[in-house]
C-alpha positions as CSV (number, residue, x, y, z in Angstrom):
1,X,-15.2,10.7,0.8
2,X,-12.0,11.7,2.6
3,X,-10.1,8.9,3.9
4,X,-8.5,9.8,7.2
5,X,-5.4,8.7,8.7
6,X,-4.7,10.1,12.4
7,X,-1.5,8.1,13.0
8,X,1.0,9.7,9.6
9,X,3.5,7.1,11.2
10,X,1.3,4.0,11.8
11,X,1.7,1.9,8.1
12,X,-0.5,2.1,5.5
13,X,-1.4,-1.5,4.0
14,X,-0.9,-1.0,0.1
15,X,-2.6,-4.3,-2.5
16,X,-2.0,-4.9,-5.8
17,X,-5.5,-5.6,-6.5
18,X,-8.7,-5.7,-4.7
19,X,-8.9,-9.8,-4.3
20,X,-5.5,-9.3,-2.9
21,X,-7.1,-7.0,-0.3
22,X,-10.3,-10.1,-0.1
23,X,-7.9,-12.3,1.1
24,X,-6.0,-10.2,3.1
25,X,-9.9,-9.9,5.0
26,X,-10.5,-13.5,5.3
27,X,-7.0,-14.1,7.2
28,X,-8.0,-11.1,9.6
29,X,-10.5,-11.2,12.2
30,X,-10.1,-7.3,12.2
31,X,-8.0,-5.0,10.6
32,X,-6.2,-2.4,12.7
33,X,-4.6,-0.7,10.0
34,X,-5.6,1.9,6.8
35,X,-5.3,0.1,3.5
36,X,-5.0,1.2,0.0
37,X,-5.9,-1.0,-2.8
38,X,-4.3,0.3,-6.3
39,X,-6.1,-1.9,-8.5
40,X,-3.2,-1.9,-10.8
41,X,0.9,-1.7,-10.7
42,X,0.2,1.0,-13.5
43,X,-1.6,3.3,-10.5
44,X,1.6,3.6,-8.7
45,X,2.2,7.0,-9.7
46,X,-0.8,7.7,-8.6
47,X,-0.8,5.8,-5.0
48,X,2.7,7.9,-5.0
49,X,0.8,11.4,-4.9
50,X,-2.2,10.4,-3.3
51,X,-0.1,9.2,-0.4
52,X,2.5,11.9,-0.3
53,X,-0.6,14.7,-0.4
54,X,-1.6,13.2,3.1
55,X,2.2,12.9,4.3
56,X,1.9,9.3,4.7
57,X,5.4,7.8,4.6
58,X,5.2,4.1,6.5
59,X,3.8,1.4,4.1
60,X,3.4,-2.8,4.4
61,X,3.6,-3.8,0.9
62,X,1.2,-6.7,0.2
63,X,2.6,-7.2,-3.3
64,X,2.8,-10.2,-5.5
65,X,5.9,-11.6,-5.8
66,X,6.6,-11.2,-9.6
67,X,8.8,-8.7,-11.5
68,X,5.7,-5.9,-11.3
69,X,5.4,-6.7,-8.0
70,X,9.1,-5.8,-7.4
71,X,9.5,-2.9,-9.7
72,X,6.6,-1.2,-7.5
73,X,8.0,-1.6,-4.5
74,X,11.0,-0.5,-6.1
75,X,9.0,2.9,-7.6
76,X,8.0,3.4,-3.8
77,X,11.1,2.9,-2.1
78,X,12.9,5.3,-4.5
79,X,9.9,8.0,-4.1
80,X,11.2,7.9,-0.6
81,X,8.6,5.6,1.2
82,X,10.0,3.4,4.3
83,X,8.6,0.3,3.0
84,X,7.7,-3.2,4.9
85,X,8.0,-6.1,1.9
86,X,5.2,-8.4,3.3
87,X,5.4,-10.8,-0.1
């Protein structure tokens, strides 16, 4: 499965983990935007390739609020990422 993204410059919602994501659901009635759930802080170097590979550059960070949390946001920020802290 190939995840498609037609809109490069329309944000990519990123979670920590999938309950993260859950709640993120029940808040919504629909969700407009593509989301990437890394299951783990220690995936971000691979969120980092994954997204760069598909030129995706816009993300809304639904991160906890927690030194992981930050040092993440940090890791994509400094990978060059314009990134929306949504914690």
């Amino acid at each position: 499965i190939t995840p498609i993204f037609p809109d490069r410059r329309q944000p990519v919602c990123l979670f920590e983990g999938f309950m993260d994501f859950l709640s993120f659901l029940s808040m919504k009635e629909k969700v407009g935007s593509h989301c990437l759930v890394m299951n783990s802080v220690a995936n971000v170097g691979r969120c980092i390739r994954y997204l760069r590979e598909r030129h995706i550059t816009v993300l809304r960070a639904f991160l906890d609020n927690d030194d992981a949390g930050r040092r993440t946001l940090g890791a994509f920020i400094e990978a060059g990422f314009l990134v929306e802290d949504m914690a």
